[in-house]
C-alpha positions in Angstrom: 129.2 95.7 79.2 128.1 99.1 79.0 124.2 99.9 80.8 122.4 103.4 80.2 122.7 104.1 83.7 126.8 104.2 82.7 125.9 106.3 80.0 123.7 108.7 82.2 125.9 109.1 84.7 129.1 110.0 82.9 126.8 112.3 80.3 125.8 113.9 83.6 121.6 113.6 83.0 119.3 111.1 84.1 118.4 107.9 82.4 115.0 109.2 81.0 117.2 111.7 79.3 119.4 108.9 77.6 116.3 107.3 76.6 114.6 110.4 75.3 117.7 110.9 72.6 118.0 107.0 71.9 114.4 106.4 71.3 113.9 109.9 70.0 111.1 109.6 71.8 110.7 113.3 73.3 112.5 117.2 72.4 116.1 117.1 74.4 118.1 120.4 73.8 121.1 119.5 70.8 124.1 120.4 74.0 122.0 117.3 75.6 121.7 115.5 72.7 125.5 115.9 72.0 126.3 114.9 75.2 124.6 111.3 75.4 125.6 110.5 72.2 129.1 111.5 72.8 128.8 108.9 76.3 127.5 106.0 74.2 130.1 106.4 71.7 133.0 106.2 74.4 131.1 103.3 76.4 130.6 101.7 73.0 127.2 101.2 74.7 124.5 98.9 72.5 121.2 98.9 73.6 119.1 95.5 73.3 117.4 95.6 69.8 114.0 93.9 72.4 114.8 96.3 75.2 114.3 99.1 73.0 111.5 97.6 71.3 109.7 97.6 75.0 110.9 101.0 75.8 109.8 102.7 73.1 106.1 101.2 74.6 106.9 103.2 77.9 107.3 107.0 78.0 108.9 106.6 81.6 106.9 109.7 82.4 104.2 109.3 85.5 101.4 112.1 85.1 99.9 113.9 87.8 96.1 115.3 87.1 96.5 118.1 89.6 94.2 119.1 92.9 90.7 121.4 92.0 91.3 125.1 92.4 89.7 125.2 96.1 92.1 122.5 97.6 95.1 124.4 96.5 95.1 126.0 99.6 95.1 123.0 102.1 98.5 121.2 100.2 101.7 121.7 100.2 101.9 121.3 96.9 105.2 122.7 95.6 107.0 120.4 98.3 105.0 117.6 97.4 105.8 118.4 94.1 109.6 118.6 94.6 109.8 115.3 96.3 107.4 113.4 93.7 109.8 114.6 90.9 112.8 113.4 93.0 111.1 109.9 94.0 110.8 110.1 89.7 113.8 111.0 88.8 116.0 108.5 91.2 113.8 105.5 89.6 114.2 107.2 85.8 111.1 108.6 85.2 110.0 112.5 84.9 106.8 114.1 86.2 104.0 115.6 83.3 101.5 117.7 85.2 98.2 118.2 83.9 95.3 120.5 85.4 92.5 118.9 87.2 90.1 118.9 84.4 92.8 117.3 81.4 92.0 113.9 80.3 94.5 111.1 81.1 96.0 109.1 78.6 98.6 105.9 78.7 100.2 107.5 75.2 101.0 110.6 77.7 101.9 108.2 80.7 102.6 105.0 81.9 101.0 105.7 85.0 98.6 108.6 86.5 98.5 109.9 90.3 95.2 111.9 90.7 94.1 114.7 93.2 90.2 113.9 92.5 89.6 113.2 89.1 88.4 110.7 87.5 90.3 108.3 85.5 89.8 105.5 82.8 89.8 102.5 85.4 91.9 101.0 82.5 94.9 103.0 83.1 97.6 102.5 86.4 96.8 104.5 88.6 97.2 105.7 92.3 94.9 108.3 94.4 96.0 111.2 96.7 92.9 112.4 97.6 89.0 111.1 97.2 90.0 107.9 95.8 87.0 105.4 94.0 86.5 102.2 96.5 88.0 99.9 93.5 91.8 102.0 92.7 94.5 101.8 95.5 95.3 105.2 97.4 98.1 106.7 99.7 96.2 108.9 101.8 96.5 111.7 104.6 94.2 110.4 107.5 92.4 113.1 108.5 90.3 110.8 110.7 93.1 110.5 113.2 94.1 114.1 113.1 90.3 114.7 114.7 90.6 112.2 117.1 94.2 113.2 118.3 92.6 116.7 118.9 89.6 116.2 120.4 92.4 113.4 122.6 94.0 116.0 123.1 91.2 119.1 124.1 89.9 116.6 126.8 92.7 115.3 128.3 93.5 119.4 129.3 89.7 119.4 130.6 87.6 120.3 127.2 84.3 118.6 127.9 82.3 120.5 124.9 84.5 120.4 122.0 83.4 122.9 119.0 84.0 121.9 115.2 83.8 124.2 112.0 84.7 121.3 109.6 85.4 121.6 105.4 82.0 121.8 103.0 81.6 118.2 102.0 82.2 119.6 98.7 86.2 118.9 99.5 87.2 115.6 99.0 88.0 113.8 102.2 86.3 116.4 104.7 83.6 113.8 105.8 87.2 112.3 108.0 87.3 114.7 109.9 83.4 114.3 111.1 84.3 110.9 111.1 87.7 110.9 113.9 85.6 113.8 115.7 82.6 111.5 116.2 85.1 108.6 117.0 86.9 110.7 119.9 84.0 112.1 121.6 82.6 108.6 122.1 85.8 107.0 123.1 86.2 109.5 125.7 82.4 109.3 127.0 81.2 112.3 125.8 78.1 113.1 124.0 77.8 114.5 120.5 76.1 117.6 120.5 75.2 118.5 116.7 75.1 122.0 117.8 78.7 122.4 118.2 79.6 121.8 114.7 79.6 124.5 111.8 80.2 123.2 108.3 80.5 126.7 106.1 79.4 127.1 102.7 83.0 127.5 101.6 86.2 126.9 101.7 88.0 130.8 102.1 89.0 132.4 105.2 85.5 135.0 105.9 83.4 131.7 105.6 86.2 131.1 108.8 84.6 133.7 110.2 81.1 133.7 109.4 81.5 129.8 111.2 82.6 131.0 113.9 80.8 134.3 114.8 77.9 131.8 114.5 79.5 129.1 116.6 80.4 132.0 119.4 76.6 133.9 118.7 75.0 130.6 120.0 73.2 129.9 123.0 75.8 126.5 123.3 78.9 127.1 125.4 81.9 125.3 124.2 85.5 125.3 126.0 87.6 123.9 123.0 87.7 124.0 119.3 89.1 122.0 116.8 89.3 124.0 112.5 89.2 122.4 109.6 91.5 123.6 106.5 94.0 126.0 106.1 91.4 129.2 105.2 88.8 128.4 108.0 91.7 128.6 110.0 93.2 132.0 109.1 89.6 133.4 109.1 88.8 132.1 112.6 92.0 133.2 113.9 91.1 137.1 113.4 88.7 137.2 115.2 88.9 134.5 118.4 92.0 135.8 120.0 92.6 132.5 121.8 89.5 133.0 124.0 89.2 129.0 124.3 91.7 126.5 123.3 92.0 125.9 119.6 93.7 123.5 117.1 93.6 124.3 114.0 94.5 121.7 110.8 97.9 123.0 109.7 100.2 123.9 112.4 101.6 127.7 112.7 103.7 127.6 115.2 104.9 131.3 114.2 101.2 132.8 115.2 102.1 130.2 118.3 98.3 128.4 117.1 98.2 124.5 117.7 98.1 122.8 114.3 98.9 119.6 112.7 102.1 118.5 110.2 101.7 116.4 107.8 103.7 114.2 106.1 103.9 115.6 102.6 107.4 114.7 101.7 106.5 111.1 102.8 102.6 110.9 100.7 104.4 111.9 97.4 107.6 109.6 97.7 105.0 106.9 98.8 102.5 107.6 96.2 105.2 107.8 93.2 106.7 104.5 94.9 103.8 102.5 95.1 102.8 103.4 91.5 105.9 102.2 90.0 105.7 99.0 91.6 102.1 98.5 90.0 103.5 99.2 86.7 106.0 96.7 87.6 103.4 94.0 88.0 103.9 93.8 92.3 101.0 94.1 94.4 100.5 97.3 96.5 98.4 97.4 99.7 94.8 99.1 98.5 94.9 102.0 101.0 97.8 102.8 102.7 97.5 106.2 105.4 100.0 108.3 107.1 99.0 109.9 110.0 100.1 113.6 110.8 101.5 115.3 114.3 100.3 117.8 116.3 102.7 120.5 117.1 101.2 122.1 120.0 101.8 126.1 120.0 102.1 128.3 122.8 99.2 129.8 122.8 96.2 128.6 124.7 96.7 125.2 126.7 100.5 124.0 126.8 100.6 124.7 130.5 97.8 121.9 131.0 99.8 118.8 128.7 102.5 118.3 131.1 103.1 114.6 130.2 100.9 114.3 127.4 102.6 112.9 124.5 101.1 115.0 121.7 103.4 115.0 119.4 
């Protein structure tokens, strides 16, 4: 007996498509059209008078309320867009991507992955980023990035470890405090409140104005650890590797220390596990991945002999 995934693969589309032009259920070109209808006829394919009842309940679509404006700049996001539509596509669902401020809705969806926003605690739903305490989240641990840098600042000698960190107005910068805080206990060393600069904003001359401030003050520091991807580029002008810095996304062309992380694994995780909640499984209520640190050659690689940093 016939299955729509016959039909999809010898009409060449994916089995959202098939169910689009059975259920009539969303706007397929006519050549498209044409083409499943021509598979079905040749399989003699007869879809379950139930099963179709149930899928016209699903719109085998999982929406995506996209990141605010100023965290644009710290995601990948067209390759963790690329690999959230191909997690979709494999399982036979398609991606609808709505802007930050849209309103979610289970007639649009059957599930939602959100940047930030809030959602009806009614609907499935998975985090990426700032998630409530009560919804389930696959998250990037900036915590542990912190810690492996300041692990990795002292271990080459760094005693006073500098940090400009994200505004707490973007979700999930309180981490990095957090890992920072963690490190410099672990390793014995005082916190020294001085040494950190949180700027006003996110954008690459607040970088700068954290920095000149952090280098204008009367507290010496021999390492420094950035937080986002514009603090980064702004503080780069102007420090010309005078101490040894890691930054939050590696560049390893500018030969600056930086972290990568694992974008193509967060949005085949975060698609994965929300499917298997709309499925009815259980899913773990946090699950983190943990970045590298690629370690440039500018600055300190001479003193990591034998330091597993990566």
């Amino acid at each position: 007996m016939a299955t729509i995934k016959d039909v999809a693969q010898l009409a060449g589309v994916s089995v959202a498509t098939v169910s689009y032009v059975l259920n009539d259920s969303m706007p397929v070109s006519e050549a498209t059209r044409n083409k499943v209808l021509a598979a079905v006829a040749k399989l003699g394919y007869q879809p379950h008078r139930q099963g179709r009842n149930l899928q016209r309940q699903r719109t085998l679509t999982i929406g995506v309320l996209l990141p605010q404006a100023n965290l644009l700049c710290e995601l990948d996001l067209a390759t963790w867009l690329l690999e959230a539509t191909n997690a979709a596509t494999s399982a036979g669902y398609s991606l609808l991507l709505q802007p930050a401020d849209s309103q979610a809705r289970g007639d649009l969806a059957d599930g939602w992955i959100s940047f930030g926003t809030a959602l009806d605690p009614q609907l499935p739903q998975i985090w990426a980023l700032a998630p409530p305490f009560e919804q389930p989240a696959v998250l990037c641990d900036a915590a542990f990035a912190a810690q492996r840098a300041v692990e990795t600042l002292t271990h080459a000698g760094m005693q006073r470890i500098g940090l400009i960190t994200l505004p707490r107005s973007i979700p999930g910068s309180a981490r990095w405090y957090l890992g920072y805080r963690r490190a410099l206990r672990r390793a014995g060393i005082a916190f020294d409140p001085a040494l950190v600069v949180e700027p006003a904003n996110n954008r690459f001359h607040d970088g700068v104005a954290a920095y000149e401030a952090l280098a204008a003050s009367e507290n010496d520091y021999d390492g420094l650890i950035v937080c986002g991807n514009q603090l980064a580029t702004g503080v780069v002008m102007v420090d010309h590797a005078k101490v040894p810095l890691i930054v939050s996304h590696s560049n390893t062309q500018r030969g600056i220390s930086g972290f990568r992380w694992p974008t193509e694994l967060w949005a085949h995780t975060l698609v994965r596990k929300l499917l298997q909640q709309l499925d009815g499984s259980a899913i773990a209520h946090r699950t983190w991945l943990n970045p590298s640190l690629v370690i440039g050659s500018l600055g300190f690689k001479e003193d990591l002999d034998g330091f597993n940093y990566v």
